[in-house]
N, C-alpha and C positions, 0 to 999 in steps of 0.2 A: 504494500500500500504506500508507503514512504517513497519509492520510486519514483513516483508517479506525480505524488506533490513537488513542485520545484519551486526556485526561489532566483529570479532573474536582475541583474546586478543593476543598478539606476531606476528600478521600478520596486514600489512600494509593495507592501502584499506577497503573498503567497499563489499560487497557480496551480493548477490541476492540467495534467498532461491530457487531451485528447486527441489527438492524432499525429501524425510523423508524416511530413514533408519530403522532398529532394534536398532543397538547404535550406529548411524551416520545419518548426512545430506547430502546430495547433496548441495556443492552451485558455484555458477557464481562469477568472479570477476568481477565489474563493468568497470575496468578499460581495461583489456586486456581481455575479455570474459573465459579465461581459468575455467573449470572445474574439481571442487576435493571434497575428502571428510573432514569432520567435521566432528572429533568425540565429546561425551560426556563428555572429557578428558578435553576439551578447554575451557575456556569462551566463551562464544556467548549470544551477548544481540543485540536484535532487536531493531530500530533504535523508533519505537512503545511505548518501555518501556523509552525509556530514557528522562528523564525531564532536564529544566534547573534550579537554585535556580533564585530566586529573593528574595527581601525584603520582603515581606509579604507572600509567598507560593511557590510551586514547579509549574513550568508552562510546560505541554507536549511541546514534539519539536515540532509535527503538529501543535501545536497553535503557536509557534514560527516561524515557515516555512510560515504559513496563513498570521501572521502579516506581514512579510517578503513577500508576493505576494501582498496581499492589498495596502502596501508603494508603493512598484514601481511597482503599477497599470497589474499585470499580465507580467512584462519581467522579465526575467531571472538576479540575483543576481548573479554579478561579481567580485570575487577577483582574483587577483595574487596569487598562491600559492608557485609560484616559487620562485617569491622575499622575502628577511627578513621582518616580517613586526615585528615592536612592539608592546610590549601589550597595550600599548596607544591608538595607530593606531585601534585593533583589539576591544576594549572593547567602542571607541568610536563609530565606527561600529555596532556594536553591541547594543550600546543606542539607533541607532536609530532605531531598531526595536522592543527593549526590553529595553523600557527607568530604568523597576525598578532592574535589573541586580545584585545578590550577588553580589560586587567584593571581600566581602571578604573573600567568600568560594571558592576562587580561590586559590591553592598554587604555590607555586614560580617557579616548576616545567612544570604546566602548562602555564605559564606568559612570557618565555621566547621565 
């Protein structure tokens, strides 16, 4: 399933893959369902490839997502994304699904 979600570089949002071109993609926005192309021009990384760091090795998000459904027993993982949050707030968050967490392959850019 994670394949198939992608996440394209200077565009906002998340994308859903529906079909494969000659040198382009079909894809979905998650948000507002609208439909466009992706060229080979872009970045595009599936949400599949993307790992997180921790202290001791790279961890898939699927197994971050997993731990994240196992914690709170199958309900749906709730933030605000509307409000400011801090990287305190966010990486404390985030221990508790991923107690061994980089923080300090995080740069200051993503922190804010």
């Amino acid at each position: 399933m994670l394949k198939t979600i992608l996440s394209i570089s200077g565009k906002p949002g998340l994308y859903k893959l529906i079909s494969q071109g000659k040198n382009m993609l079909i894809v979905e926005s998650l948000a507002d369902k609208k439909r466009f192309p992706a060229y080979g021009n872009e970045k595009i990384i599936s949400l599949g490839d993307i790992a997180m760091y921790t202290d001791s090795d790279d961890v898939p998000l699927r197994e971050v997502f997993a731990a994240m459904k196992k914690k709170e027993n199958g309900a749906a993982v709730v933030m605000d994304l509307k409000k400011p949050l801090k990287t305190i707030c966010v990486l404390t968050w985030l221990r508790c699904y991923l107690p061994s967490i980089a923080t300090v392959c995080m740069y200051p850019t993503s922190r804010s």
